[in-house]
C-alpha positions as CSV (number, residue, x, y, z in Angstrom):
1,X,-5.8,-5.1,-78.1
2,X,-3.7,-7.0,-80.4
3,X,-0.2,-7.2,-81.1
4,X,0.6,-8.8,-84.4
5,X,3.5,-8.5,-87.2
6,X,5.9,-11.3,-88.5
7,X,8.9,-13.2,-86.6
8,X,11.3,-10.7,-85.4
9,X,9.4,-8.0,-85.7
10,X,9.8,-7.4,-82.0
11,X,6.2,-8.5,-80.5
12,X,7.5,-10.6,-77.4
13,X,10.8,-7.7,-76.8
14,X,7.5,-5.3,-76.3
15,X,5.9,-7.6,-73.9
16,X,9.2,-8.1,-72.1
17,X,10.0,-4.5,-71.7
18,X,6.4,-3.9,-70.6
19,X,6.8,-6.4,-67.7
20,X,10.9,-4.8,-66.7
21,X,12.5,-7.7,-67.7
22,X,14.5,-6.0,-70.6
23,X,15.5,-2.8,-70.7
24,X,15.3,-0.4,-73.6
25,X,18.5,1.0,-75.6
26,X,16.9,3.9,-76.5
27,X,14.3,5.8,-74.8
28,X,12.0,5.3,-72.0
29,X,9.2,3.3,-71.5
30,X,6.5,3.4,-68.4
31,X,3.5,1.4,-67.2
32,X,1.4,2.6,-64.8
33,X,3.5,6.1,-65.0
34,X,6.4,4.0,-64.0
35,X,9.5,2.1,-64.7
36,X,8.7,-1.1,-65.9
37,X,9.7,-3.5,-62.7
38,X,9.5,-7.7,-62.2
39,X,6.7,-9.1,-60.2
40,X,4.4,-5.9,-60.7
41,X,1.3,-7.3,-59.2
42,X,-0.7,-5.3,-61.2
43,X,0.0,-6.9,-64.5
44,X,-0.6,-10.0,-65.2
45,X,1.2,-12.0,-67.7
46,X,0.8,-15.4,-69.8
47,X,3.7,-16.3,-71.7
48,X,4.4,-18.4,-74.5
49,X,4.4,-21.9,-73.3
50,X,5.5,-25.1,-74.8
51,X,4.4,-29.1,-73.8
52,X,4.5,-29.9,-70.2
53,X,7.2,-32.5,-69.1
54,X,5.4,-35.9,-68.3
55,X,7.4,-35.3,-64.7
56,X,5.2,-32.2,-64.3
57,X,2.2,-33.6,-61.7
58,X,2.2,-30.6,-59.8
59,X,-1.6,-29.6,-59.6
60,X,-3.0,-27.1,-60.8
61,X,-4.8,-25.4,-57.3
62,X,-1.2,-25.2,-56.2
63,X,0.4,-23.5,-59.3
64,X,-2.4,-20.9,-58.9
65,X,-1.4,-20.6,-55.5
66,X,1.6,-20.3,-55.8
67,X,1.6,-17.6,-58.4
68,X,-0.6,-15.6,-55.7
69,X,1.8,-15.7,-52.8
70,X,4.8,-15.4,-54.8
71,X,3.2,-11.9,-55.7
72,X,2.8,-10.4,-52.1
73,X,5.0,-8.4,-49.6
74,X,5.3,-9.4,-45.9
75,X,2.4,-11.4,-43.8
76,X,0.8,-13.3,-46.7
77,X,-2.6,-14.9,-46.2
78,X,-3.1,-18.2,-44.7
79,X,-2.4,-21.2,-46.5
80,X,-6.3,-22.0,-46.6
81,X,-7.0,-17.9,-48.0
82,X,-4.3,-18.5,-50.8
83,X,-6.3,-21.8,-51.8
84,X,-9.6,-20.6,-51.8
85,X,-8.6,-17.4,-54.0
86,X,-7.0,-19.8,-56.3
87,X,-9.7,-21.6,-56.5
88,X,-11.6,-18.5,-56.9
89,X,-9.4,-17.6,-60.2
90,X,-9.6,-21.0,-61.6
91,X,-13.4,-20.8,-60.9
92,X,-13.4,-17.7,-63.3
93,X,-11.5,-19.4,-66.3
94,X,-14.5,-22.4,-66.0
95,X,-11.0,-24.6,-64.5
96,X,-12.4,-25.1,-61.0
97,X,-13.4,-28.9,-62.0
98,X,-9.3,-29.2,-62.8
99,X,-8.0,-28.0,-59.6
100,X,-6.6,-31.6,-58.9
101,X,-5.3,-32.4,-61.7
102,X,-2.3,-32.6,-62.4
103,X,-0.4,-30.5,-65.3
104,X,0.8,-33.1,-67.3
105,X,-2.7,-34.9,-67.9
106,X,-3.9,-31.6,-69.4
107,X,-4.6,-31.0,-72.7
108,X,-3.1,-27.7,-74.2
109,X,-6.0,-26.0,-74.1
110,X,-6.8,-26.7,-70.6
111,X,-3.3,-25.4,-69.7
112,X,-3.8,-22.4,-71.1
113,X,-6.9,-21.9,-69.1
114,X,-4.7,-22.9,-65.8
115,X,-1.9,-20.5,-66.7
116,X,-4.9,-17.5,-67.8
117,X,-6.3,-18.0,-63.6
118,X,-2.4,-17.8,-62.6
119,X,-2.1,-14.4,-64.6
120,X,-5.5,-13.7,-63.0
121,X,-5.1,-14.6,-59.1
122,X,-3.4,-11.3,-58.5
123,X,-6.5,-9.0,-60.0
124,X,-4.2,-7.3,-62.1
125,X,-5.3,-4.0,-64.1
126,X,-3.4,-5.3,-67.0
127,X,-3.3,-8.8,-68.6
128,X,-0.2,-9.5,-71.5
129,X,-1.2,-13.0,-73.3
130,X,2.2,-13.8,-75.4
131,X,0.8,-16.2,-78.2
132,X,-2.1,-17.7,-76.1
133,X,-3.6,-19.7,-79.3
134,X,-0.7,-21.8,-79.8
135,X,-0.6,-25.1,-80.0
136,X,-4.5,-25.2,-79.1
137,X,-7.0,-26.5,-82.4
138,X,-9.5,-24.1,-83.8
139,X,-12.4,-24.6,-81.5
140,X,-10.3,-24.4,-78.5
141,X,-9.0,-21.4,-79.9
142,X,-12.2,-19.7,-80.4
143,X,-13.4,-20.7,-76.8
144,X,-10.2,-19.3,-75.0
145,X,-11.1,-16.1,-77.0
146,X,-14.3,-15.7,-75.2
147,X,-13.3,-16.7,-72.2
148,X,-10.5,-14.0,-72.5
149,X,-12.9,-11.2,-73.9
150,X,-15.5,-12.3,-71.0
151,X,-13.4,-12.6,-68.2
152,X,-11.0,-9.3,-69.0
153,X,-14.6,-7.2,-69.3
154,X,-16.3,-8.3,-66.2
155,X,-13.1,-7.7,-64.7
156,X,-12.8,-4.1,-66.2
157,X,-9.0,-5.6,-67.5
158,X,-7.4,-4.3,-70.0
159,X,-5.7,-7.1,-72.4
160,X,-3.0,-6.8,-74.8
161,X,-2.3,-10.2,-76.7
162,X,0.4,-11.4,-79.5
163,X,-0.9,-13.7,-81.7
164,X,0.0,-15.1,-85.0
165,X,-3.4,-15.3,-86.6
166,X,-5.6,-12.4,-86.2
167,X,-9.2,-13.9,-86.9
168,X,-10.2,-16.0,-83.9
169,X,-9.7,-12.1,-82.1
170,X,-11.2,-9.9,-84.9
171,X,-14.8,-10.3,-83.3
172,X,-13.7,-8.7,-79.8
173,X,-10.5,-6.1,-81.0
174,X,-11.2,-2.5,-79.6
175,X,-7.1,-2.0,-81.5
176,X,-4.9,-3.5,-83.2
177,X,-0.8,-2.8,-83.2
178,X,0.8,-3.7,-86.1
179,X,4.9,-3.8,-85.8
180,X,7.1,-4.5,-88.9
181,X,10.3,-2.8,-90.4
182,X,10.9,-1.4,-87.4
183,X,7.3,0.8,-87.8
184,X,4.0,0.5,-86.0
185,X,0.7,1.3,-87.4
186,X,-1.7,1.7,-84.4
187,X,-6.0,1.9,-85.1
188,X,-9.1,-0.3,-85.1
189,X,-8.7,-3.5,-87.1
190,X,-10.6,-1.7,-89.9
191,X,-8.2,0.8,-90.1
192,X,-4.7,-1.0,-89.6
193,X,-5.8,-4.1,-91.6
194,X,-5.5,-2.4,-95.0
195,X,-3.3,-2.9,-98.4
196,X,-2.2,1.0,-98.1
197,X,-1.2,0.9,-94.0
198,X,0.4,-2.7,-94.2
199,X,2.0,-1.5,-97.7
200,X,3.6,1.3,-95.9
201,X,4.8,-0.8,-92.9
202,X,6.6,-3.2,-95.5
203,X,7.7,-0.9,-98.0
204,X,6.5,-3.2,-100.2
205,X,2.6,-4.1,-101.9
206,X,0.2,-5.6,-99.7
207,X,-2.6,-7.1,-100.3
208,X,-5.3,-7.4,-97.6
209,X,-8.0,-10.0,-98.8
210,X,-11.6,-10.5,-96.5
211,X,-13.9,-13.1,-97.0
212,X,-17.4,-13.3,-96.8
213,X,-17.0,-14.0,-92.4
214,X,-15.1,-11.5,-92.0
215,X,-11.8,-13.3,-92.1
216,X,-8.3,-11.9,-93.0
217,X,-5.4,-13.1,-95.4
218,X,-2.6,-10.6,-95.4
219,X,-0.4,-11.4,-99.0
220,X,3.0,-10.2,-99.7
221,X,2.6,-9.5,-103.5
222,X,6.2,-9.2,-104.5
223,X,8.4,-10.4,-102.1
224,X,5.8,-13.1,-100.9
225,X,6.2,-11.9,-97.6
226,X,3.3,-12.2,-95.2
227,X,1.5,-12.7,-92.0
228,X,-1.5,-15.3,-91.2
């Protein structure tokens, strides 16, 4: 599933309250038919992430690691049983050829196939992805998409992502949430990514435009306002 809208429409706030680390002012909100809480070993998260320092050599077996017993109460495993289950997640991701390398010699979208086995190494239930295509080109984009949609299936996972640009996802979407003006539309890409539900999120016309892939340009006719 797919959580898209414009800046400040309140994509990453939803992601945050999903993993406890906001609260809400009004309402209630539950995962897993409970309060939000941090370090819920059941949901695993990849956050928006920017360059990695140059002083940055930890490697990447140990980050994985790390992530795994920072996640567990009491007797933890041995130090050798936490490496080979990191290994075992970066093995999933097609990263187990980068387990000694260091973070800062990675490219971006290497790191975001380190920081997917981190979100992994607990075997959570549910996997958040805030922005995961960033600062990654096209084709590593459409690669980490696979590997998402493979990994979270054979897994039986169930992903929600934020992204930017909808079409590198359209192909493997069971939903799509749609948050502007405060409103959400809620549906199968077919049904959310249309002139009269994104007019009536915007309160203003729409224009939905496909091409002959499949691809999707969202135009804000009157006020110019739209999303990519």
């Amino acid at each position: 599933m797919a959580i898209i809208g414009p800046n400040g429409a309140g994509k990453t706030l939803l992601m945050r309250l999903l993993l406890g680390l906001q609260q809400p002012i009004n309402g209630t909100i539950k995962t897993f038919n409970a309060q939000p809480k941090r370090g819920n070993p059941r949901i695993g998260y990849v956050p928006q992430r920017h360059l990695i320092d140059s002083d940055t050599n930890i490697e990447c077996l140990e980050l994985v690691r790390l992530a795994f017993s920072g996640n567990r109460w009491g007797f933890g495993l041995s130090s050798q049983k936490e490496r080979k289950v990191a290994f075992d997640a970066l093995e999933a991701v097609g990263a187990a050829d980068l387990a000694h390398q260091t973070l800062n010699a990675l490219s971006g979208g290497e790191l975001q196939r380190i920081f997917l086995a981190e979100a992994l190494v607990s075997n959570p239930e549910l996997l958040l992805l805030d922005e995961p295509l960033s600062n990654i080109d096209i084709k590593r984009s459409k690669e980490l998409v696979q590997l998402v949609n493979k990994v979270i299936r054979s897994r039986n996972v169930t992903a929600l992502l934020v992204a930017h640009d909808i079409n590198p996802l359209l192909p493997f979407l069971d939903k799509v949430v749609y948050i502007a003006n405060g409103k959400v539309a809620t549906g199968r890409p077919k049904e959310v990514l249309t002139s009269e539900s994104l007019t009536a999120l915007y309160g203003v016309h729409v224009e939905v435009i496909r091409d002959s892939r499949g691809n999707v340009a969202i135009i804000g006719i009157e006020d110019h306002h739209g999303d990519e």
